[in-house]
ZAKE-802338 format. One line per field, with one value per residue: chain; x, y, z of N, C-alpha, C in turn; residue number from 0. Coordinates in nm, 4 decimals, padded with zeros to 6 digits. Layout:
chaine	c(A,...);
n_east	c(X,...);
n_north	c(Y,...);
n_up	c(Z,...);
ca_east	c(X,...);
ca_north	c(Y,...);
ca_up	c(Z,...);
c_east	c(X,...);
c_north	c(Y,...);
c_up	c(Z,...);
num	c(NUM,...);
***
This chain:
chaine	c(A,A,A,A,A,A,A,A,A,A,A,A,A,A,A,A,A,A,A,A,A,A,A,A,A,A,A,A,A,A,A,A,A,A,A,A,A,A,A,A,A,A,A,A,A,A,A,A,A,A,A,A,A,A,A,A,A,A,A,A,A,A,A,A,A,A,A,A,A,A,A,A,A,A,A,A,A,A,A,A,A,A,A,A,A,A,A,A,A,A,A,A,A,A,A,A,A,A,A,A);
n_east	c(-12.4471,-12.3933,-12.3127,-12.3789,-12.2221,-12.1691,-12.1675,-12.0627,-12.1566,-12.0110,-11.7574,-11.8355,-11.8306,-11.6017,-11.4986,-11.6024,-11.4813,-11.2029,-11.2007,-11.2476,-11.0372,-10.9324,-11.0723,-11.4133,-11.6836,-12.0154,-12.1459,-11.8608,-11.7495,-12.0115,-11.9249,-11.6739,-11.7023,-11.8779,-12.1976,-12.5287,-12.6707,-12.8247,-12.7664,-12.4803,-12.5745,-12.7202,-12.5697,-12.3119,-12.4623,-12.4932,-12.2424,-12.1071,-12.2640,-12.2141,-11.9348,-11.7140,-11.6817,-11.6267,-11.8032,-11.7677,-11.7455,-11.7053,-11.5258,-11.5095,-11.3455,-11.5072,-11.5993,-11.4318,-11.4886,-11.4398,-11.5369,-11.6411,-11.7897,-11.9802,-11.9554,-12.0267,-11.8323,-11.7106,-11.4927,-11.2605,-11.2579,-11.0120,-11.0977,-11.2295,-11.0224,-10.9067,-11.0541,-11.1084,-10.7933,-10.8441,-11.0113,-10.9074,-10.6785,-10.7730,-10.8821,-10.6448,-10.5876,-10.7877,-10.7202,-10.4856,-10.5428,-10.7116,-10.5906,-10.4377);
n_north	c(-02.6412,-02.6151,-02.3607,-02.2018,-02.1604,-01.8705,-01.7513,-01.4879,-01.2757,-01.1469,-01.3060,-01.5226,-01.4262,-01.3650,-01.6070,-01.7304,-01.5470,-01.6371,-01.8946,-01.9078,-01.8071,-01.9848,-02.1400,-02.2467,-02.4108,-02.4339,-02.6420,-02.7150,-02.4383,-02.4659,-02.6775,-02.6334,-02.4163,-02.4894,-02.3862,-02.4355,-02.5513,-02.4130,-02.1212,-02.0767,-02.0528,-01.7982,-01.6362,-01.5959,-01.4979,-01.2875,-01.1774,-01.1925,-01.0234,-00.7746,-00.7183,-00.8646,-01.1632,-01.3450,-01.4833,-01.7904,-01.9769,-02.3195,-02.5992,-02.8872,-03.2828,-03.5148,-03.7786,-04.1320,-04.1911,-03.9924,-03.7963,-03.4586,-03.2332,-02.9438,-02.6494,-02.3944,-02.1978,-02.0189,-01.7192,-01.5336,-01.1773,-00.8939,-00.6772,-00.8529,-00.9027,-00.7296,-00.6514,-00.8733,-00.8886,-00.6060,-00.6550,-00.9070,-00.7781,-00.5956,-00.7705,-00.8403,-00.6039,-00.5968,-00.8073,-00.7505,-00.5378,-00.6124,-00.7707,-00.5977);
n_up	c(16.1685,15.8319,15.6281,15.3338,15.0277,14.7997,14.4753,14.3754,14.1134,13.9304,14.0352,13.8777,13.6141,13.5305,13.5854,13.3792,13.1322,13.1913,13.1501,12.8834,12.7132,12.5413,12.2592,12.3472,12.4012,12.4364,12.6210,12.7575,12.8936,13.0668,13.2065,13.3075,13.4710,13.6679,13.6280,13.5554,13.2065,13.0692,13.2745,13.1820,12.8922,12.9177,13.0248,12.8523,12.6335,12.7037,12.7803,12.4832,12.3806,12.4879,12.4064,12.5234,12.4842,12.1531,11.9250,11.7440,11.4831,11.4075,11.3276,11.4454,11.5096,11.5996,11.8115,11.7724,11.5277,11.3916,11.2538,11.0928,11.3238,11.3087,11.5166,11.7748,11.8855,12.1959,12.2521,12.4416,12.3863,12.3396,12.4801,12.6831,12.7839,12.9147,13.0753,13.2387,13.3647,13.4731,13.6935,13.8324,13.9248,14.1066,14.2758,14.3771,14.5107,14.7202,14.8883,14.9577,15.0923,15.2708,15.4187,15.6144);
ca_east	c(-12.5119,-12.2690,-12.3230,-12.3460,-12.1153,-12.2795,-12.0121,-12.1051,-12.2520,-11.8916,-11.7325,-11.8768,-11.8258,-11.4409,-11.4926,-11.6334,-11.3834,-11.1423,-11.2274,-11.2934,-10.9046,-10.9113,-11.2080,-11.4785,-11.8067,-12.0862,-12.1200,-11.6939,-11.8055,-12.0994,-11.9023,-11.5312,-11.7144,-12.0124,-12.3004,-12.6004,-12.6068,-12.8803,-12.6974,-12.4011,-12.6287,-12.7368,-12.4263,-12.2088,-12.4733,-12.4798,-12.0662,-12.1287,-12.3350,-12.1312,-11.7915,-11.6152,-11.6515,-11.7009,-11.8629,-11.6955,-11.8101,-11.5902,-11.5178,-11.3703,-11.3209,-11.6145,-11.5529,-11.3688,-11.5023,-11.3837,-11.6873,-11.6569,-11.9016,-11.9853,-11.9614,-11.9833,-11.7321,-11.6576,-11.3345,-11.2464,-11.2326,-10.9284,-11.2108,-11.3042,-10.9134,-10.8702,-11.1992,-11.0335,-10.6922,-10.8867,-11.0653,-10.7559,-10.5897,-10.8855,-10.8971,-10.5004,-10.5629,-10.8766,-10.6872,-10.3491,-10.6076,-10.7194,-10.4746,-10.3469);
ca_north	c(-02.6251,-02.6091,-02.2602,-02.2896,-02.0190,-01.8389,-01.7027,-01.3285,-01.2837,-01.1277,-01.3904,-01.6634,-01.3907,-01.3532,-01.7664,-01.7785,-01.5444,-01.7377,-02.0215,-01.8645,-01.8061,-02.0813,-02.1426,-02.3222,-02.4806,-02.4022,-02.7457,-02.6629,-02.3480,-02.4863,-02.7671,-02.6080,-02.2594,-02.4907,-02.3831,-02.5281,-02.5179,-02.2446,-02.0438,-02.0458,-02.0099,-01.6738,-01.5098,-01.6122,-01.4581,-01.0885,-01.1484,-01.1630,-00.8315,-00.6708,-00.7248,-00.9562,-01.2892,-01.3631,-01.6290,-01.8133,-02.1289,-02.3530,-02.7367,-03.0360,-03.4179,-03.6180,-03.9487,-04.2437,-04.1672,-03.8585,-03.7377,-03.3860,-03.1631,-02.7942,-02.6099,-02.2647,-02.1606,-01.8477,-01.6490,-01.4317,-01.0628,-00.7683,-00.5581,-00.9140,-00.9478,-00.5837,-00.6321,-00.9554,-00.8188,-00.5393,-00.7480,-00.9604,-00.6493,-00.5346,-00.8905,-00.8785,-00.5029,-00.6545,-00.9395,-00.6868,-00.4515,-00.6833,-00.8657,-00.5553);
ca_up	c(16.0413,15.6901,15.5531,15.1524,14.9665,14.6578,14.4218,14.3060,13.9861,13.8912,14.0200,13.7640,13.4654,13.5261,13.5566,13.2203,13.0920,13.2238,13.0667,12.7123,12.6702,12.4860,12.2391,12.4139,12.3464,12.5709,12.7544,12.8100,12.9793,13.1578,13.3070,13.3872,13.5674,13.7398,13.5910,13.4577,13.0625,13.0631,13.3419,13.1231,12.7884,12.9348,13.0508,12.7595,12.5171,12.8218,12.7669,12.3734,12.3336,12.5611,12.3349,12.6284,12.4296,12.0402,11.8868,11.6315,11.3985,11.3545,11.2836,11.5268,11.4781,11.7012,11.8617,11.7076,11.3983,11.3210,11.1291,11.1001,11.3698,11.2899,11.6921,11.8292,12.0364,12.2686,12.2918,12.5116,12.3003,12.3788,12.5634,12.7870,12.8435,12.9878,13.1832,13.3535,13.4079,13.6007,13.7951,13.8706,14.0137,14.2416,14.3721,14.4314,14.5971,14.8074,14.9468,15.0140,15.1828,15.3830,15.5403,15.6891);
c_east	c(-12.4113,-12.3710,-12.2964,-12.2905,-12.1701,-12.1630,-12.1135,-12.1067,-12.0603,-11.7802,-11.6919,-11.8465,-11.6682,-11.4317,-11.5090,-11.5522,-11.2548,-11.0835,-11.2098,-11.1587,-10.9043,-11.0683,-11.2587,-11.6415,-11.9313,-12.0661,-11.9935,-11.6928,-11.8907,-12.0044,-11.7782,-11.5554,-11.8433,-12.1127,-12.3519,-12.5702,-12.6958,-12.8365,-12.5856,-12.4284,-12.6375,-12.6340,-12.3284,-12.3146,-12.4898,-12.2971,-12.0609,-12.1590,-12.2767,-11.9647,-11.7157,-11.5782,-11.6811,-11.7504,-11.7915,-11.7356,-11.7201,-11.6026,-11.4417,-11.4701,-11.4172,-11.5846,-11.4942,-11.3824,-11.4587,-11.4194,-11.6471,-11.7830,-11.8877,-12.0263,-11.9690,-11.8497,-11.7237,-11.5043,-11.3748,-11.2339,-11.0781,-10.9588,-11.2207,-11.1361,-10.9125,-10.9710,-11.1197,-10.9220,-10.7315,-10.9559,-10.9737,-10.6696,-10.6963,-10.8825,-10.7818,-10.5447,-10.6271,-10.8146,-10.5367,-10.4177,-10.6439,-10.7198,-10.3665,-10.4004);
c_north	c(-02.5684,-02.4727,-02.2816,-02.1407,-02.0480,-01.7752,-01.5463,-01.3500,-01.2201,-01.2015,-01.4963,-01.5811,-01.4158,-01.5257,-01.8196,-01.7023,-01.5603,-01.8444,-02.0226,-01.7836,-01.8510,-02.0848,-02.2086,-02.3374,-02.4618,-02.4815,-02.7316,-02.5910,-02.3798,-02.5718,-02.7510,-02.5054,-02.3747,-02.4883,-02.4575,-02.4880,-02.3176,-02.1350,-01.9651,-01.9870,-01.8214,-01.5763,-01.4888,-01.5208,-01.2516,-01.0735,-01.0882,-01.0202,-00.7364,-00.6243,-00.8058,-01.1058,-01.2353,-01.5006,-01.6624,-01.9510,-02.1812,-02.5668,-02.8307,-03.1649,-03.4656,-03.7472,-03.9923,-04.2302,-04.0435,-03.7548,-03.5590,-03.2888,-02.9881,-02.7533,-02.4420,-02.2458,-02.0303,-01.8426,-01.5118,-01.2986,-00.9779,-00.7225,-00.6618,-00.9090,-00.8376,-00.5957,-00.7745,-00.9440,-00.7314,-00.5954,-00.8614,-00.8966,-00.5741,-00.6478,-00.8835,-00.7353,-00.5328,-00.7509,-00.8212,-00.6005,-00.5023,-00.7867,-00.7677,-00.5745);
c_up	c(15.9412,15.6582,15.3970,15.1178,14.8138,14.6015,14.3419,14.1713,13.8756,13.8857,13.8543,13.6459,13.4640,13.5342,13.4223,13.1432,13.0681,13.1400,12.9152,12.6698,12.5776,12.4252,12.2844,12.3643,12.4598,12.6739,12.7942,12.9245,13.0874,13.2555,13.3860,13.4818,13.6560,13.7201,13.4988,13.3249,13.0418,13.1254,13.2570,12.9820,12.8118,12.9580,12.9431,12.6449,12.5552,12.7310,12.6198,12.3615,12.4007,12.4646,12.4012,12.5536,12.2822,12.0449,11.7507,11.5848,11.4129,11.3402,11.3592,11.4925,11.6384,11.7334,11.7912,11.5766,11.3058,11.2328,11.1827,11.1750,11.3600,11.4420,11.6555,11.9064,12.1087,12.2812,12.3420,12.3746,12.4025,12.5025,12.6775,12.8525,12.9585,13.0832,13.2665,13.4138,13.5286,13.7036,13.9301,13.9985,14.1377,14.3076,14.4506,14.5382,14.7533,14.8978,15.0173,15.1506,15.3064,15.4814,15.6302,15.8303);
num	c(0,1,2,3,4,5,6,7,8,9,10,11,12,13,14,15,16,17,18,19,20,21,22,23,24,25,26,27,28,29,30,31,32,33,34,35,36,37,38,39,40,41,42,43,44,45,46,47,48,49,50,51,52,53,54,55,56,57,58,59,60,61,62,63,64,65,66,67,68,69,70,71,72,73,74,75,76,77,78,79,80,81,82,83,84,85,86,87,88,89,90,91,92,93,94,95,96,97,98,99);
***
């Protein structure tokens, strides 16, 4: 019997901050970390109020046509960088720890 692997709820945030290096668009988010759209709707707007992501308006070129579309996007914030960095480094200590 295949055992199914659940990714910790910490996990998927350091996935979505991750991701939100770079500005990103929800469906972006939803589909490069896994999650459904609402999954990702909800955590990205926890990340938001927390200070970890912003939200930012902004303007890109749509299909072939090039019609101008008005988007959201997320970016990572300062505060989300330092919070993934640490995270980063507990993973690297976790993995040094235990492989002795």
């Amino acid at each position: 019997m295949k055992t199914q692997s659940y990714r910790h709820n910490l996990e998927i945030i350091a996935s979505i901050l991750e991701e939100c290096r770079s500005p990103r668009i929800i469906s972006e988010i939803s589909r490069h970390t896994n999650l459904s759209h609402d999954a990702a709707s909800r955590r990205t707007r926890l990340l938001t109020a927390n200070g970890l992501l912003e939200l930012k308006a902004s303007v890109r070129k749509k299909g072939h046509s090039g019609n101008p579309k008005h988007v959201r996007e997320y970016l990572i914030t300062q505060k989300g960088m330092e919070i993934l960095q640490r995270y980063d480094r507990l993973k690297e200590l976790l993995r040094v720890g235990f492989s002795d």
